[in-house]
Biopython code that builds the backbone (N, CA, C, O; Angstrom):
import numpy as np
from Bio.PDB.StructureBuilder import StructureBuilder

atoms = [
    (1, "UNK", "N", (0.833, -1.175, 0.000)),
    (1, "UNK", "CA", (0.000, 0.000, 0.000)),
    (1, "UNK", "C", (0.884, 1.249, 0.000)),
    (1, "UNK", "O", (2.014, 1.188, 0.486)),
    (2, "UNK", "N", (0.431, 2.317, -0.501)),
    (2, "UNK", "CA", (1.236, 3.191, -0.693)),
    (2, "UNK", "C", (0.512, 4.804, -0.488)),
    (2, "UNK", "O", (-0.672, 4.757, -0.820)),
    (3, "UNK", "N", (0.884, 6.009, -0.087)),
    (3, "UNK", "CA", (0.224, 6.671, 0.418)),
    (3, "UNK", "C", (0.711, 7.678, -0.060)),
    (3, "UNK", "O", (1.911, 7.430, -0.186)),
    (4, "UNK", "N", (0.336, 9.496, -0.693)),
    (4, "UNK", "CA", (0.983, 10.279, -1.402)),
    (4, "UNK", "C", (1.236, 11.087, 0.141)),
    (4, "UNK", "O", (0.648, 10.751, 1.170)),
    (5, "UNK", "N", (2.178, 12.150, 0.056)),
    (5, "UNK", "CA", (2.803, 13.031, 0.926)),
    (5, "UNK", "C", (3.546, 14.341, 0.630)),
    (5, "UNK", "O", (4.706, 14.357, 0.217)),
    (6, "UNK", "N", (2.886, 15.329, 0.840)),
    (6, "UNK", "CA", (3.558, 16.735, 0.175)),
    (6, "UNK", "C", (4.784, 16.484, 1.685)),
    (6, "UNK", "O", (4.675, 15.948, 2.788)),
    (7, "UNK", "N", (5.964, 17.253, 0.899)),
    (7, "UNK", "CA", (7.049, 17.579, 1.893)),
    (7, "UNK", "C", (7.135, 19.083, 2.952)),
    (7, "UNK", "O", (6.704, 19.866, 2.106)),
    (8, "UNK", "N", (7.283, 19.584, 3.655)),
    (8, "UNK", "CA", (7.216, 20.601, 4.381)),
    (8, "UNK", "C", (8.625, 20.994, 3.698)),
    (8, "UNK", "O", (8.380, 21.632, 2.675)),
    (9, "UNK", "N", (9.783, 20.867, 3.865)),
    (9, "UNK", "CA", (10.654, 21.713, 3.256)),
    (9, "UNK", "C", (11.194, 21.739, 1.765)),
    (9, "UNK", "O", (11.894, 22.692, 1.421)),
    (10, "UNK", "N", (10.809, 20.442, 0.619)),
    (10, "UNK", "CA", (10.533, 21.131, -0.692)),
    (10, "UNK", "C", (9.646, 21.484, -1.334)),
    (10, "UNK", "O", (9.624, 22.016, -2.444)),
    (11, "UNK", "N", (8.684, 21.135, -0.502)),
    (11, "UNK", "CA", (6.517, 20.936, -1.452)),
    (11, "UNK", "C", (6.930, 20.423, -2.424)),
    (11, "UNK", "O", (7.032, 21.019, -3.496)),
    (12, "UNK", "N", (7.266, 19.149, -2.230)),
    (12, "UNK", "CA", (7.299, 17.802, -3.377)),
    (12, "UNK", "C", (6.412, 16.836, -2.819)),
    (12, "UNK", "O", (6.175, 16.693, -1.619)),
    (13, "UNK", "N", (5.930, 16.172, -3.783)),
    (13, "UNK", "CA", (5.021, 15.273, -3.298)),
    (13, "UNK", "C", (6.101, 13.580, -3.554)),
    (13, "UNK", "O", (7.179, 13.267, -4.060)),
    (14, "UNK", "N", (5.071, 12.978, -2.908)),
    (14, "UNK", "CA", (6.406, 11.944, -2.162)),
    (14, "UNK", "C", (5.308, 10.950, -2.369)),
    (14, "UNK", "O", (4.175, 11.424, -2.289)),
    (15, "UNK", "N", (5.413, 9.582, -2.635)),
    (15, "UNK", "CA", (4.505, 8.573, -2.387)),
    (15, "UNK", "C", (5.584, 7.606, -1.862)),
    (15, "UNK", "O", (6.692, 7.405, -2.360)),
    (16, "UNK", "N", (4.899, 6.893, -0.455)),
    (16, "UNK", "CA", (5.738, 6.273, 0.210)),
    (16, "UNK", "C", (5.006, 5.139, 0.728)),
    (16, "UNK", "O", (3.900, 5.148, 1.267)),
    (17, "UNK", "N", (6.070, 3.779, 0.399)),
    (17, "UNK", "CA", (5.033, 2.582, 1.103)),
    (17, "UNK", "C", (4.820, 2.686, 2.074)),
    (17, "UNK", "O", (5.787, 3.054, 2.742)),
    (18, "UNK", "N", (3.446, 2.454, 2.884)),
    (18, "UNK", "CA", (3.391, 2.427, 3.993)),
    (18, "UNK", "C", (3.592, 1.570, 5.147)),
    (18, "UNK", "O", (3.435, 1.745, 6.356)),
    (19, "UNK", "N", (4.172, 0.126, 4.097)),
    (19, "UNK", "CA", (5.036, -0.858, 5.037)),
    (19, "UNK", "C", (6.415, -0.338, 5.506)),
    (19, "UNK", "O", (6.969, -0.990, 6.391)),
    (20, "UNK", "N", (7.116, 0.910, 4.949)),
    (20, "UNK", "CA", (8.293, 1.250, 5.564)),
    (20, "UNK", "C", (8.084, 2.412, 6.061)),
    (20, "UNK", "O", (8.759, 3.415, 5.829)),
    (21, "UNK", "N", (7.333, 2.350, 6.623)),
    (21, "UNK", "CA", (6.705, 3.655, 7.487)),
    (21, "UNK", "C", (7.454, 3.205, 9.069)),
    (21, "UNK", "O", (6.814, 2.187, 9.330)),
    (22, "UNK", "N", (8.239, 3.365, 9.998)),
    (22, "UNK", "CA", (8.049, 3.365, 11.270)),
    (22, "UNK", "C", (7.281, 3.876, 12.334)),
    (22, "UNK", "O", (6.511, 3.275, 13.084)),
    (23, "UNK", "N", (7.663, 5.332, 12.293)),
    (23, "UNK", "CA", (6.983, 6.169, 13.362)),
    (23, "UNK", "C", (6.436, 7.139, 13.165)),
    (23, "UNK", "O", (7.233, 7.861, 12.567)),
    (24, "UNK", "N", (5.128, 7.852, 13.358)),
    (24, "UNK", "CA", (4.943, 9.226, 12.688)),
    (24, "UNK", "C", (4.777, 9.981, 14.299)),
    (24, "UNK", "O", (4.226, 9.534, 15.305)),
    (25, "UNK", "N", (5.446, 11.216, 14.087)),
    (25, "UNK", "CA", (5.726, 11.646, 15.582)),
    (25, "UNK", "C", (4.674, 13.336, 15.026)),
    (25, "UNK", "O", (4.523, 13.727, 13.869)),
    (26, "UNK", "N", (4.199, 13.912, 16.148)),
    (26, "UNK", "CA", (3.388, 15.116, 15.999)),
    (26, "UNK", "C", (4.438, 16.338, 16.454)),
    (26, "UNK", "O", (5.358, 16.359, 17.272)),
    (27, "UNK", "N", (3.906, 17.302, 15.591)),
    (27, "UNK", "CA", (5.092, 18.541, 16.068)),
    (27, "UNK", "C", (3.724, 19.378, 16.235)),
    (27, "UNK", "O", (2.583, 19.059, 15.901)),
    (28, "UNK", "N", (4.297, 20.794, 16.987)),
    (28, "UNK", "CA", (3.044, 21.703, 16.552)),
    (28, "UNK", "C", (2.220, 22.099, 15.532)),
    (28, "UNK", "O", (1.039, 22.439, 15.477)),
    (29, "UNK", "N", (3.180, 21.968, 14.671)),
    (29, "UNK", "CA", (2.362, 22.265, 12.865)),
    (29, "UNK", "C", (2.906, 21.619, 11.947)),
    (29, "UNK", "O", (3.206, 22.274, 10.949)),
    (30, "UNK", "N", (3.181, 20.324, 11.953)),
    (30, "UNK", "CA", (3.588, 19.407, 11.069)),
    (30, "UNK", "C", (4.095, 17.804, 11.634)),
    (30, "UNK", "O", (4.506, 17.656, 12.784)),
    (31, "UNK", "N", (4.026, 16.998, 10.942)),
    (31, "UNK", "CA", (4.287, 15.589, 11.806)),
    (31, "UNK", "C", (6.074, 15.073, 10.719)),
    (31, "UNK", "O", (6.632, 15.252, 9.637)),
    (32, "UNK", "N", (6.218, 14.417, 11.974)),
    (32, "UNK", "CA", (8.036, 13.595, 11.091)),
    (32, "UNK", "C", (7.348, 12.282, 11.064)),
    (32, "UNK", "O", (6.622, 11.870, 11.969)),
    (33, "UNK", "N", (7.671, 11.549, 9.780)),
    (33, "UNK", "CA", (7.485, 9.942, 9.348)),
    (33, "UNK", "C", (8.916, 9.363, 9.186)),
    (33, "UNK", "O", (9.906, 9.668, 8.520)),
    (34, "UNK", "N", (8.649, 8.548, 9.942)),
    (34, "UNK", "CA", (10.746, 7.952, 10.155)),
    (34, "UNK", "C", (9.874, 6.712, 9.375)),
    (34, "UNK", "O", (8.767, 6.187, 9.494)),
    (35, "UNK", "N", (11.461, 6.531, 8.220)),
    (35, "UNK", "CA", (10.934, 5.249, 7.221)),
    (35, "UNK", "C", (12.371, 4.306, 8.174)),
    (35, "UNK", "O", (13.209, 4.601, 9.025)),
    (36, "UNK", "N", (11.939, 2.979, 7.324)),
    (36, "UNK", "CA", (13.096, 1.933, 7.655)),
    (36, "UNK", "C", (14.700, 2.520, 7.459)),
    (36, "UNK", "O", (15.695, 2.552, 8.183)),
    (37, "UNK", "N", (14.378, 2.965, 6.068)),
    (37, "UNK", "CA", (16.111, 3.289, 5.875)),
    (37, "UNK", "C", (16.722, 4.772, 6.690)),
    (37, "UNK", "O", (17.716, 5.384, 6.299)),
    (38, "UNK", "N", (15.953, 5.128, 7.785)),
    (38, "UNK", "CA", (16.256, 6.307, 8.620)),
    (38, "UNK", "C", (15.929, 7.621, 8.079)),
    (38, "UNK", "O", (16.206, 8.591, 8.785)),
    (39, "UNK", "N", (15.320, 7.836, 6.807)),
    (39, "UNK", "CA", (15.107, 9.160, 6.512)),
    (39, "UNK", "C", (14.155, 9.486, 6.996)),
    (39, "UNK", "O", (13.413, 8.663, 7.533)),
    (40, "UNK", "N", (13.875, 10.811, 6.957)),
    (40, "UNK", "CA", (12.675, 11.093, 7.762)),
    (40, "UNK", "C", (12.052, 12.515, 6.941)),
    (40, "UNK", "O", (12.714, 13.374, 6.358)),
    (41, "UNK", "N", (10.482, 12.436, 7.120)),
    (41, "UNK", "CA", (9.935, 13.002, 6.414)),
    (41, "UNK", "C", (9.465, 14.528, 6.771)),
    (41, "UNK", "O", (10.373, 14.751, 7.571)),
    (42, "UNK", "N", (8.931, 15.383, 6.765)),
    (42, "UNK", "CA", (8.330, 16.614, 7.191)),
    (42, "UNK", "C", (7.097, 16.597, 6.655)),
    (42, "UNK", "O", (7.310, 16.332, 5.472)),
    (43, "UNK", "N", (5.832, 16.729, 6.817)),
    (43, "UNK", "CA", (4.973, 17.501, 6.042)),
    (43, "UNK", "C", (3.918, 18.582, 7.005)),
    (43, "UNK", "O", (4.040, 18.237, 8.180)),
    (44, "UNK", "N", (3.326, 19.295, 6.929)),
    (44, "UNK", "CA", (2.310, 20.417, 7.257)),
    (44, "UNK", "C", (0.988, 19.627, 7.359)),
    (44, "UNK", "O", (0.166, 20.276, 8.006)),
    (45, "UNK", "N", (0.593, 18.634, 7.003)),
    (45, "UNK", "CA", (-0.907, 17.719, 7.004)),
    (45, "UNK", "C", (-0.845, 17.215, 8.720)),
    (45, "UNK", "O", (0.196, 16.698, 9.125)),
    (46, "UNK", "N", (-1.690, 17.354, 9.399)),
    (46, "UNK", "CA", (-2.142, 17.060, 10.368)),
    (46, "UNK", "C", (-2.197, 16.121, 11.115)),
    (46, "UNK", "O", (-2.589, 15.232, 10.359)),
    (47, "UNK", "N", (-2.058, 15.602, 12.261)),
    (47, "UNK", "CA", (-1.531, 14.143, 12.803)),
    (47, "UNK", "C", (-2.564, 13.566, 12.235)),
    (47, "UNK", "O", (-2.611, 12.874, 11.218)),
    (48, "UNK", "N", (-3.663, 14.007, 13.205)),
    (48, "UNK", "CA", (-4.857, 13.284, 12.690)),
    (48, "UNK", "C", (-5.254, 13.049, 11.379)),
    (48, "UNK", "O", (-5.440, 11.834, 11.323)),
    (49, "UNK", "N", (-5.473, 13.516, 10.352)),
    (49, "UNK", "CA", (-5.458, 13.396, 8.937)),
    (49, "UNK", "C", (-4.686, 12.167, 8.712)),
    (49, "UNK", "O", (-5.211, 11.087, 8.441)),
    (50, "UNK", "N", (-3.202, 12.396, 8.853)),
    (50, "UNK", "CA", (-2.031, 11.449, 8.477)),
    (50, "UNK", "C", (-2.916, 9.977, 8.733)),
    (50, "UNK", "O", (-3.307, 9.144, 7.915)),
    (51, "UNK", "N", (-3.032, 10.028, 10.042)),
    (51, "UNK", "CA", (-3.405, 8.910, 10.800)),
    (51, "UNK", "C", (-4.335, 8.329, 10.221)),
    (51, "UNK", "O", (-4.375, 7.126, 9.967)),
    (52, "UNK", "N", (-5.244, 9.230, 9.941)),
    (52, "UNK", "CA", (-6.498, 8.668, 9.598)),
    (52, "UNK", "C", (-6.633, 7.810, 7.595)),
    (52, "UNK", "O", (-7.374, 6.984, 7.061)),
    (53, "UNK", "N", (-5.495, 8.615, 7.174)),
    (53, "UNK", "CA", (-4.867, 7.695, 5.909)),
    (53, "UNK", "C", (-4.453, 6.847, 5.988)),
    (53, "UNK", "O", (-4.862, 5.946, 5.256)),
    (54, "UNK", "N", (-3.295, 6.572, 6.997)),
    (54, "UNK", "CA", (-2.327, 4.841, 7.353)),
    (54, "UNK", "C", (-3.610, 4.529, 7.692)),
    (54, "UNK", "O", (-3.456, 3.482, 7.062)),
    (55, "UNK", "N", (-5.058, 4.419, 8.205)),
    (55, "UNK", "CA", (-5.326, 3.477, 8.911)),
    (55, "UNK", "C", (-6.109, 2.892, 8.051)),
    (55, "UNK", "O", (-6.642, 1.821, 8.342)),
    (56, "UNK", "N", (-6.320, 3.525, 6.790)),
    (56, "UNK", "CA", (-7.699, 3.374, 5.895)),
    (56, "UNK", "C", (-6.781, 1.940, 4.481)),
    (56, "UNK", "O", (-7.026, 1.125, 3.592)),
    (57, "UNK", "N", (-5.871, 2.482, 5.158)),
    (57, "UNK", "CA", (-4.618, 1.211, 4.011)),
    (57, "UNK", "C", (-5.129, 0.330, 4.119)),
    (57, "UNK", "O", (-4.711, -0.696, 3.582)),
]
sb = StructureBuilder()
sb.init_structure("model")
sb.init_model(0)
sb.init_chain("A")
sb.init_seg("    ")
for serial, (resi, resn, name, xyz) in enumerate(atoms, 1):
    if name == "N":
        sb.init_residue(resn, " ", resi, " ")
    sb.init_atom(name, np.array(xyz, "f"), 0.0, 1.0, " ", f" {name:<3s}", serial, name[0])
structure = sb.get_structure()
């Protein structure tokens, strides 16, 4: 399954499996998605939102 994702620091859109998803952590105005291979993501979309996409996979 795979899930699209604008970036917070290039506004690129990103589609990322969501089996190498680890952790999605909440900031005040944007959440980090740590994948397997350690990169980690930025975007401005909302925990809840996010969440509510991984769960609909």
């Amino acid at each position: 399954m795979f899930i699209r994702i604008t970036t917070t620091l290039e506004g690129e859109f990103l589609v990322v499996n969501t089996h190498h998803i680890i952790t999605v952590r909440r900031g005040s105005d944007f959440c980090m998605i740590t994948l397997i291979n350690g990169e980690k993501i930025y975007t401005n979309e909302s925990f809840e939102s996010l969440m509510n996409r991984l769960s609909s996979k």
